[in-house]
Steps between C-alpha positions, in 0.01 A plus 500: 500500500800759561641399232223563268406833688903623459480389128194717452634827661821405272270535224350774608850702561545385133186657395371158300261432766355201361346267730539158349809594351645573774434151721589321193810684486545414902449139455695433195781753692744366775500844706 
């Protein structure tokens, strides 16, 4: 759940804000 939640304020920061994008991004990422 942190994970996700740090990925999406990454993507926000980045200004690509997508959603589903974003988790997919998280789970295919090793952060």
């Amino acid at each position: 759940m942190l994970h996700v939640l740090d990925c999406l304020k990454k993507c926000i920061v980045w200004g690509m804000c997508q959603t589903f994008y974003c988790l997919v991004l998280n789970l295919c990422s090793k952060n």
